[in-house]
C-alpha positions in Angstrom: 0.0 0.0 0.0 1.3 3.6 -0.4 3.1 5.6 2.3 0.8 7.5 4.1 0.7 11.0 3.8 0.8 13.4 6.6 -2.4 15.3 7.3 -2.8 18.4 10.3 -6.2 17.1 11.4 -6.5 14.3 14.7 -7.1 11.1 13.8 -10.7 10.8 14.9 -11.3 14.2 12.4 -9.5 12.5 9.7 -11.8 9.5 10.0 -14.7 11.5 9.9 -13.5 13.5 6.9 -13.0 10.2 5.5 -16.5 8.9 6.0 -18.2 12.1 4.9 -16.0 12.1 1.6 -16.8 7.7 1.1 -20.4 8.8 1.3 -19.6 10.3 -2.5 -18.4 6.6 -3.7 -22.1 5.9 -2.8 -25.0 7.7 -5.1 -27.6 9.8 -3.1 -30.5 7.6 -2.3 -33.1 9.8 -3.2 -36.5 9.4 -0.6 -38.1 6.2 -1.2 -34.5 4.3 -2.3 -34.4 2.7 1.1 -37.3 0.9 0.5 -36.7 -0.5 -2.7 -34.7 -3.9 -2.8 -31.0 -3.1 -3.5 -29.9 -5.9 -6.2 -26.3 -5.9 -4.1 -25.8 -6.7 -0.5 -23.2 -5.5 1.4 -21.9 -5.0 5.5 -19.5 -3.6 7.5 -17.7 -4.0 10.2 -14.8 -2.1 12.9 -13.5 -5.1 14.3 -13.6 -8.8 15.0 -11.3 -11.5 15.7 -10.3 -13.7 18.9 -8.3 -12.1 22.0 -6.4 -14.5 24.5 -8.7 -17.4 23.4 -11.7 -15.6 24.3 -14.9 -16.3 22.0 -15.1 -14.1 18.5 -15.8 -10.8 19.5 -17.1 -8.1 17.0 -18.3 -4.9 19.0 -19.6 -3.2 16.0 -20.9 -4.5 12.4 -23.9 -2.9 10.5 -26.2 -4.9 8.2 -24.9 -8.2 9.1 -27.5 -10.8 7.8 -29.7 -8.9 5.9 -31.2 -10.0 2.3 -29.8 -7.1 0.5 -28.1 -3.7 0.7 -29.6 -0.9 3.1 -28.6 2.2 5.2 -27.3 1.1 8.1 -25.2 2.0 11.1 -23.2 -0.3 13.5 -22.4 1.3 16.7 -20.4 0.2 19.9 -22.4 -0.3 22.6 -19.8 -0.5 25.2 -16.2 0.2 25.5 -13.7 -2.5 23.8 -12.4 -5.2 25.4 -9.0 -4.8 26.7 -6.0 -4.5 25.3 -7.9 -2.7 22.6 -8.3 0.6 22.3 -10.1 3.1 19.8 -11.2 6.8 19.7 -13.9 6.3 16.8 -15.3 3.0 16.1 -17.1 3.2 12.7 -19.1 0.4 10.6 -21.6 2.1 8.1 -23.6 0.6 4.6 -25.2 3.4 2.1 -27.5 1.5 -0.2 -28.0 4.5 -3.4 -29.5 5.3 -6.7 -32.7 5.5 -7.7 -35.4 3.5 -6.2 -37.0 2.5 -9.5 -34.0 1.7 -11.1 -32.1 -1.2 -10.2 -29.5 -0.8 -12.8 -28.9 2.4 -11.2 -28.5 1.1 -7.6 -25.0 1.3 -5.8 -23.8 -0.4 -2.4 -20.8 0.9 -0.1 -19.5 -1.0 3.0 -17.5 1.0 5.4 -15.6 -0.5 8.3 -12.8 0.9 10.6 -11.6 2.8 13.7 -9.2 6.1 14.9 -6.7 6.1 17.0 -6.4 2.5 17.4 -4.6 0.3 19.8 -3.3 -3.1 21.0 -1.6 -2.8 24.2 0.3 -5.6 26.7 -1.6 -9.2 26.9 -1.4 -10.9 29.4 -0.4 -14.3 28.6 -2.6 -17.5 29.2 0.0 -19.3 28.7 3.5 -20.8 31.0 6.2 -19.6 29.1 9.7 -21.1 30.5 10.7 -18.8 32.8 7.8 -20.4 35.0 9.0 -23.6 34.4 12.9 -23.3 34.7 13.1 -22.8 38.5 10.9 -26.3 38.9 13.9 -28.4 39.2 16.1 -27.0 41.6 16.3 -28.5 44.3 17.3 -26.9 47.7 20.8 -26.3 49.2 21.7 -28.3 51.9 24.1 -26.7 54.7 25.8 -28.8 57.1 26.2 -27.6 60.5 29.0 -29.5 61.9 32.5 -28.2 62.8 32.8 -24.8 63.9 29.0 -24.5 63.1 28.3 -26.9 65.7 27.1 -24.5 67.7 24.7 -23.0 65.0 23.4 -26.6 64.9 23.0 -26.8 68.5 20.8 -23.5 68.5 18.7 -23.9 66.0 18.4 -27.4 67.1 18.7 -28.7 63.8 21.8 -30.7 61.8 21.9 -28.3 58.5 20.3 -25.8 57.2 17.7 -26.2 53.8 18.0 -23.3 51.9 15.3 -22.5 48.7 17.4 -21.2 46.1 14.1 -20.5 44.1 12.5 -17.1 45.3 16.5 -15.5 44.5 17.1 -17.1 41.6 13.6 -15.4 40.1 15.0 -12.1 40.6 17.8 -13.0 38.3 15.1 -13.9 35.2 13.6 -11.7 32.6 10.1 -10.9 33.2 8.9 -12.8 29.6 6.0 -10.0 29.0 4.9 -8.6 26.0 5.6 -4.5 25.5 2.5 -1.8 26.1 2.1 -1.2 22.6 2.5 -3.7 20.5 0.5 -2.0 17.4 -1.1 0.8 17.1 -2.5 3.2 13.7 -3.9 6.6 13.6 -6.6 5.5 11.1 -7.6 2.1 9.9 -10.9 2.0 7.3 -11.9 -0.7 4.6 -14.3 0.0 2.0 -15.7 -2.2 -0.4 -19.2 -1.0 -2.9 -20.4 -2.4 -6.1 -22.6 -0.5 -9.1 -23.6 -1.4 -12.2 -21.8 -0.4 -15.6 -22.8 -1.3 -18.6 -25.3 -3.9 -17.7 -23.0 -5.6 -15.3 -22.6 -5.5 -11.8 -18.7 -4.0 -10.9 -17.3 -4.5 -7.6 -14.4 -2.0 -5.7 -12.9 -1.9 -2.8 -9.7 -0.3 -1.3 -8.7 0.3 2.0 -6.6 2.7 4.3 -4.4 2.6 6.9 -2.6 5.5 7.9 0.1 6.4 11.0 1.0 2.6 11.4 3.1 2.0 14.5 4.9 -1.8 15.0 6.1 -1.6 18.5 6.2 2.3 18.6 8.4 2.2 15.0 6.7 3.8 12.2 6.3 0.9 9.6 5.1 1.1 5.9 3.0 -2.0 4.6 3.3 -2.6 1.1 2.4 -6.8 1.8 2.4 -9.1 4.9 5.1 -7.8 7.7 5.7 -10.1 9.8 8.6 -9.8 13.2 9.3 -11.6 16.2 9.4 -10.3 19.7 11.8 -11.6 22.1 10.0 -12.1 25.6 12.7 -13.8 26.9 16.9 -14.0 25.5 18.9 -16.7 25.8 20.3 -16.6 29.2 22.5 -18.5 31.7 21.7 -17.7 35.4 25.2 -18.5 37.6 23.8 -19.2 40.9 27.6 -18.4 42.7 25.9 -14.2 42.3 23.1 -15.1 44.9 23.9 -13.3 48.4 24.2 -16.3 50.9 23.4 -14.6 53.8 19.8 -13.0 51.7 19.3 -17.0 51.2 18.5 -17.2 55.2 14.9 -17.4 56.5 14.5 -13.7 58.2 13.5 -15.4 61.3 16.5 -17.6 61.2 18.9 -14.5 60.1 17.5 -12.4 63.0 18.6 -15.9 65.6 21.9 -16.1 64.7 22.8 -12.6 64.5 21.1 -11.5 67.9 22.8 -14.8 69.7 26.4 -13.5 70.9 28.1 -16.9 71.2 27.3 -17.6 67.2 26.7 -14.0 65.8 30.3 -13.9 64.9 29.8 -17.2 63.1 27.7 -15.8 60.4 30.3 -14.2 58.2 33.1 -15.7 59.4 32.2 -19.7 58.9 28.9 -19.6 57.6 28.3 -17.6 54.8 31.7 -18.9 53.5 29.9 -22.2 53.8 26.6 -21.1 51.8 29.0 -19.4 48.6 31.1 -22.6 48.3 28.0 -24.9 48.1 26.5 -22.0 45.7 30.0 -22.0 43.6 29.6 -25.4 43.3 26.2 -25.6 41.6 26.0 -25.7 37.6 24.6 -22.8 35.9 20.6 -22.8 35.1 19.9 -22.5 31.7 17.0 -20.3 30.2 15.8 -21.2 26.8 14.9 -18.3 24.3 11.1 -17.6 24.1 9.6 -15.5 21.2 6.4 -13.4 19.7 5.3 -13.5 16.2 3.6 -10.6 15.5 2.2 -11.0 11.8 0.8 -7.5 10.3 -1.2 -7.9 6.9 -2.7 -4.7 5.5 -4.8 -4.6 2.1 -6.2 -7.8 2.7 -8.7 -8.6 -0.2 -10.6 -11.8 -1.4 -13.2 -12.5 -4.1 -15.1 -15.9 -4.1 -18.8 -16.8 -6.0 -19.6 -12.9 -6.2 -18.1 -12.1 -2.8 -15.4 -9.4 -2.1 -14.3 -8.9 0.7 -11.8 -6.3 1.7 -9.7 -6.3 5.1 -7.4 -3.0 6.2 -5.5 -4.4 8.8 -5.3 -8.0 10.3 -2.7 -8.2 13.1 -2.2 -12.1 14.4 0.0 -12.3 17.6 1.4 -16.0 18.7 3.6 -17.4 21.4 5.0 -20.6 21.6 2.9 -22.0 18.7 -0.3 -20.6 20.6 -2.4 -17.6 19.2 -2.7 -14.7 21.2 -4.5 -12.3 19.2 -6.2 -12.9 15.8 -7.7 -9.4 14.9 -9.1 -8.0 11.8 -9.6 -4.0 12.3 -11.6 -2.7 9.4 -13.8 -5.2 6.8 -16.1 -4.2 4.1 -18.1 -7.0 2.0 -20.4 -6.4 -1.3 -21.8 -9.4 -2.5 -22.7 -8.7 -6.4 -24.2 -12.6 -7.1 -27.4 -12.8 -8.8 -27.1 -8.7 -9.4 -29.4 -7.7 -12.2 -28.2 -4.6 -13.9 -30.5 -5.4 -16.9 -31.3 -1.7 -17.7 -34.9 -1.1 -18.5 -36.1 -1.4 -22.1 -36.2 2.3 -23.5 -39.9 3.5 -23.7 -40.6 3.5 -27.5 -42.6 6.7 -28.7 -45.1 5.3 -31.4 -43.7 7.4 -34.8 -45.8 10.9 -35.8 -47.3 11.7 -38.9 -43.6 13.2 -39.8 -41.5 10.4 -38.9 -43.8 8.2 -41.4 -43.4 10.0 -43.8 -39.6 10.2 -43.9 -39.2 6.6 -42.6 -38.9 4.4 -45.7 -36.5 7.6 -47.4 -33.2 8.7 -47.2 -34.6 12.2 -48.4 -34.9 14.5 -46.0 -37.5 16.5 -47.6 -40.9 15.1 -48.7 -44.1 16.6 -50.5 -47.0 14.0 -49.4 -50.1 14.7 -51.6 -50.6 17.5 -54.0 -54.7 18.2 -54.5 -56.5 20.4 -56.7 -59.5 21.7 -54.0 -61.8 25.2 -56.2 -59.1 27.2 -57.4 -56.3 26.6 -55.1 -53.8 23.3 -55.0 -53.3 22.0 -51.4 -49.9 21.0 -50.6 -48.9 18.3 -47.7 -44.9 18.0 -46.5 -43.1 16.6 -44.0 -39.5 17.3 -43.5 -36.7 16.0 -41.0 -37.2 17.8 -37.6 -33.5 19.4 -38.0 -35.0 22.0 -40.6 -37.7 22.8 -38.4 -38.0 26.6 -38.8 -36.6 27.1 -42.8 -38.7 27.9 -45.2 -39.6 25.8 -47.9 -39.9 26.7 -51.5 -42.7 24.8 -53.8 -42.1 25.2 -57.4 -44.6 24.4 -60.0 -42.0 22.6 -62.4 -44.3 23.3 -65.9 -43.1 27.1 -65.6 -39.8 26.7 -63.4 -41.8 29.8 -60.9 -42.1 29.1 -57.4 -45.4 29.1 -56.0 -45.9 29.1 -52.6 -43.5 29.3 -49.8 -44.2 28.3 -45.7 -42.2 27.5 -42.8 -41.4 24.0 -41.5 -43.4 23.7 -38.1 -41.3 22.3 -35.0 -42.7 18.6 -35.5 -41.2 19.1 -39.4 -45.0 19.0 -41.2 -46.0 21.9 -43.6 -48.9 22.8 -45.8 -49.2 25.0 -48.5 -52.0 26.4 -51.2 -50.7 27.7 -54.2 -53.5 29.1 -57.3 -54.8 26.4 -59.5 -52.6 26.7 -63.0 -54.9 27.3 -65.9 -56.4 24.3 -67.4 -54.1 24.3 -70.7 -50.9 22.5 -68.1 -52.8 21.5 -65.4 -53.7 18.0 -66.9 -50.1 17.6 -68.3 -47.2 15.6 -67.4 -45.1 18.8 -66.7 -48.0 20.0 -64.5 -45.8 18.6 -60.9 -45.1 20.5 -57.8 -41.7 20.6 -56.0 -40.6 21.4 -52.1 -37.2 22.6 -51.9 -34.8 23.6 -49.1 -31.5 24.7 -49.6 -29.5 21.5 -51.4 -32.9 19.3 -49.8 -35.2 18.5 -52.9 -38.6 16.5 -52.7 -39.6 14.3 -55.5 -41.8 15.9 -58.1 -45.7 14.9 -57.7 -48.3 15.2 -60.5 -51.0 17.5 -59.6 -53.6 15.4 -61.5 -53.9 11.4 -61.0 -56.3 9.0 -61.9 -57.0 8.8 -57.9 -56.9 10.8 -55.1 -57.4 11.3 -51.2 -59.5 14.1 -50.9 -60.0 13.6 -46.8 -59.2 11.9 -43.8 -60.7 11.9 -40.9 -60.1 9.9 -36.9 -62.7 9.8 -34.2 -63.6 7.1 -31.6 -60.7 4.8 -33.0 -61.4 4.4 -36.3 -60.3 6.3 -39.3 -62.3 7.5 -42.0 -60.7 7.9 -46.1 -62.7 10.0 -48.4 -61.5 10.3 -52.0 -62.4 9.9 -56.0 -61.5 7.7 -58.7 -61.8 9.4 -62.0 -63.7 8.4 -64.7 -63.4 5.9 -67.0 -64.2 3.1 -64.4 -63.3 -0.5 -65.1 -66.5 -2.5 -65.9 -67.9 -3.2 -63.8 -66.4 -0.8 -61.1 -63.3 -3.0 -59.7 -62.4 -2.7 -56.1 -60.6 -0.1 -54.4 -58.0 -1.9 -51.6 -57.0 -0.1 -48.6 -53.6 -1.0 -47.2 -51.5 0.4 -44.1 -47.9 0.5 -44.6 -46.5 -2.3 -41.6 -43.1 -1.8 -42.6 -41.3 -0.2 -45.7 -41.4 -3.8 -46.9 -45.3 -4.7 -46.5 -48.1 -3.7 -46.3 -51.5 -5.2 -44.8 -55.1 -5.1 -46.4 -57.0 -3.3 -43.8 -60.3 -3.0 -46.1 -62.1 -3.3 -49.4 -64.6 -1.0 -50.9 -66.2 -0.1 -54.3 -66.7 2.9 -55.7 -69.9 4.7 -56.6 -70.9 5.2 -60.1 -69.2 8.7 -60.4 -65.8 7.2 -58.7 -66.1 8.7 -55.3 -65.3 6.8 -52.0 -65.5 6.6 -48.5 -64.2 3.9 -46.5 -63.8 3.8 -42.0 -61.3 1.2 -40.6 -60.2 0.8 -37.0 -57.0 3.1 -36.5 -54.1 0.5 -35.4 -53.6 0.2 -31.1 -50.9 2.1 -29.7 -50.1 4.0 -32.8 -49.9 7.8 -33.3 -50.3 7.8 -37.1 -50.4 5.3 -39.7 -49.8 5.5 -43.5 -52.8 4.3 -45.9 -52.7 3.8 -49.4 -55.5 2.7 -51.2 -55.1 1.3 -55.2 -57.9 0.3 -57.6 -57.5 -0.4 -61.7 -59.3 1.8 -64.1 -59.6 2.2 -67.8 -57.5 4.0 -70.0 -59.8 5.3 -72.3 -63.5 4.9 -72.6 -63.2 3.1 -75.8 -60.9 0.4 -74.1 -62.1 -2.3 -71.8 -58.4 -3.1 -70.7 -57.8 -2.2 -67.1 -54.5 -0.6 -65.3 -53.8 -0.6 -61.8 -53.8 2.9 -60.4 -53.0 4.3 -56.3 -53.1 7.1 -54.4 -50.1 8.7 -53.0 -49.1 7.0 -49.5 -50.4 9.2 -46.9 -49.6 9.5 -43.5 -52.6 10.0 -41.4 -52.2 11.6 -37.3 -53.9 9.6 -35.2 -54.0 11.2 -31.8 
């Protein structure tokens, strides 16, 4: 992990800088988010591990157990169990996004403390400085000779001294140190959203001010140190004070007796240093700590990730001590779906109809001849909205009629009637331009035409004329709505009256804002000719709202 950079604020501030700032990892969950299910789960928690073989403790943890992701808050509910220590004790879960969006959704897991602590253990466990002492037997002191009279007033033959309580002094303690780790801040964080369809975990974790021991320490992997509780040592019991060997009681006999007091340092404790002189040196085997620091932890299994900031295991003789994990944060991501919803689909206008099956993006509908005045019908793409569009009558190269695109791209237009003498002519075509943007030219007179249209109650009425001559007898006029640019569907047959005229209802289409109809009929040529030619009207898109 990186070296951690120095910041003015305590601890306990940082750590609540930090969790204010996390909160951002997490989308806002806007009123009525908490409710809806999360498709992520995730929970938190400050600490939890084993101490001096004590059953797993975890003092804080928020939304342990539950079926999915929510806003929760795991607070301590008493003070830590010694030898911890911690100024803040945080465990947190922020469940975001939108309530009605799953794909949307976003988890964050938030575990740590401030101004954390392990101190001195006290060790459930004999280590061998309480067991090296065991076989020493006592010293035995003869009173004979010139101690005779010692003998004779203490009324016993020798003297059995317990080297033990002495020799104790002379060994090291075997104790673990005050601090054996300690961090200004330690927080894990783990969250998951969806990208792209797919559910993406994260996680990273922080550990700042790191102490080993009271020695600043950087960990980029697992650390991991022994502690000497007790050195090698040899114990030479010839440094023992033989007179400090002596029962008090026993001491205080000797020395307040006049006939023997002056046998204590001058026969006597010459006695007690030759026996001790003569004893073999008591050997004290090495005893160590392993102190393993892991910071960073992270693992991933079936849609689980979990991230760990600091795990600190402490073990003695092959026995654990302290297994401690400061800081987890867990999303679980399996069985997320992040299956954005299908896009609502607006039903095409009139104008998107009428452009759909051409790469133009100009279009003149229907051209009809209504008194004196020629009714023009345009749509054009919704990007010219506002130009103005040009008709030109293409038998005299003049333009006609001009109009402004309206915002959903439609148009209409009149422009006068042309005299009779072009009108029925080939040449006798109508134009819409814009700029470089050209319609097709349509003929202003055609063997059949829409001359109204008409939606009420859901069903849509076509008015129009077939001009004379009429097959014999009258043949039928099909009405078909455009399904794709490929097809078309028969939605109704009619015939015409006698003087070609029309009128046909059919139900408009469900869920549809417009629909294009064409209708198409055959007709005779000439009067004097019985064969038949198929003949339509111009597709036309018809607004059905």
């Amino acid at each position: 992990m990186a070296r951690p950079t120095a910041h003015r604020h305590h601890p306990s501030r940082r750590l609540a800088l930090a969790l204010v700032a996390s909160a951002g990892l997490a989308a806002a969950a806007p009123a009525g988010a908490q409710a809806a299910t999360n498709p992520f789960n995730c929970d938190a928690s400050a600490l939890r591990g084993v101490v001096l073989g004590t059953a797993s403790l975890e003092p804080a943890s928020a939304n342990r157990g539950q079926a999915s992701c929510q806003n929760a808050t795991g607070g301590l509910t008493g003070v830590l169990p010694a030898p911890l220590a911690a100024s803040a004790v945080v465990a947190r879960t922020i469940s975001g996004g939108p309530a009605d969006r799953p794909d949307l959704r976003t988890a964050l897991a938030i575990g740590g403390l401030a101004d954390v602590k392990i101190g001195a253990l006290g060790l459930p466990l004999q280590l061998p400085v309480d067991t090296v002492l065991d076989s020493v037997q006592p010293l035995l002191v003869p009173l004979n000779g010139l101690l005779a009279p010692v003998a004779s007033l203490l009324g016993v033959p020798n003297l059995s001294l317990d080297l033990r309580p002495a020799l104790a002094q002379l060994l090291p303690d075997g104790g673990l140190p005050d601090s054996i780790v300690s961090a200004d801040a330690v927080l894990a964080y783990a969250g998951a959203r969806c990208t792209d369809g797919k559910a993406v975990p994260f996680s990273t974790s922080s550990v700042t001010g790191l102490k080993v021991l009271g020695q600043p320490v950087v960990v980029d992997s697992a650390l991991q140190d022994t502690l000497n509780l007790i050195d090698t040592a040899s114990i030479d019991p010839s440094r023992l004070d033989p007179l400090a060997l002596l029962p008090t009681a026993t001491l205080d006999t000797l020395t307040g007796t006049p006939l023997v007091s002056g046998l204590v340092n001058t026969a006597l404790r010459p006695l007690i240093q030759s026996l001790l002189d003569a004893l073999p040196n008591i050997e004290v085997p090495a005893t160590v700590a392993n102190v393993k620091i892991t910071a960073g932890g992270r693992s991933a299994e079936d849609g689980v990730l979990t991230q760990q900031a600091l795990r600190v295991q402490i073990s003695v003789l092959n026995q654990a001590i302290a297994d401690v994990t400061i800081g987890e944060a867990r999303v679980n991501t399996a069985g997320a779906d992040c299956t954005p919803p299908a896009p609502a689909v607006t039903p095409p206008t009139t104008t998107d109809l009428a452009l759909q099956c051409t790469t133009r993006r100009l279009v003149l509908e229907d051209v009809i001849a209504r008194g004196d005045r020629v009714s023009l019908i345009g749509a054009a793409d919704r990007a010219l909205a506002g130009k103005t569009v040009s008709i030109r009558f293409l038998a005299t190269g003049r333009t006609v009629a001009r109009v402004r695109i309206a915002p959903d791209g439609s148009f209409r237009a009149t422009a006068p009637l042309p005299s009779r003498s072009v009108r029925s002519g080939n040449r006798a075509r109508y134009q819409a331009v814009v700029g470089r943007e050209k319609s097709l030219d349509l003929k202003l007179e055609r063997r059949m035409v829409v001359s109204g249209v008409s939606v009420r109650d859901g069903k849509v009425t076509i008015a129009g004329r077939v001009t004379r001559p009429l097959a014999r007898p009258a043949a039928t006029i099909t009405v078909t709505r455009r399904v794709s640019c490929k097809k078309m569907a028969v939605v109704a047959r009619v015939k015409p009256r006698s003087d070609g005229s029309f009128r046909v209802t059919v139900p408009a289409p469900e869920g549809q804002l417009a629909a294009v109809y064409r209708l198409g009929t055959r007709v005779r040529k000439t009067a004097g000719n019985a064969k038949t030619f198929p003949t339509f009207t111009l597709p036309r898109a018809v607004d059905l709202s």
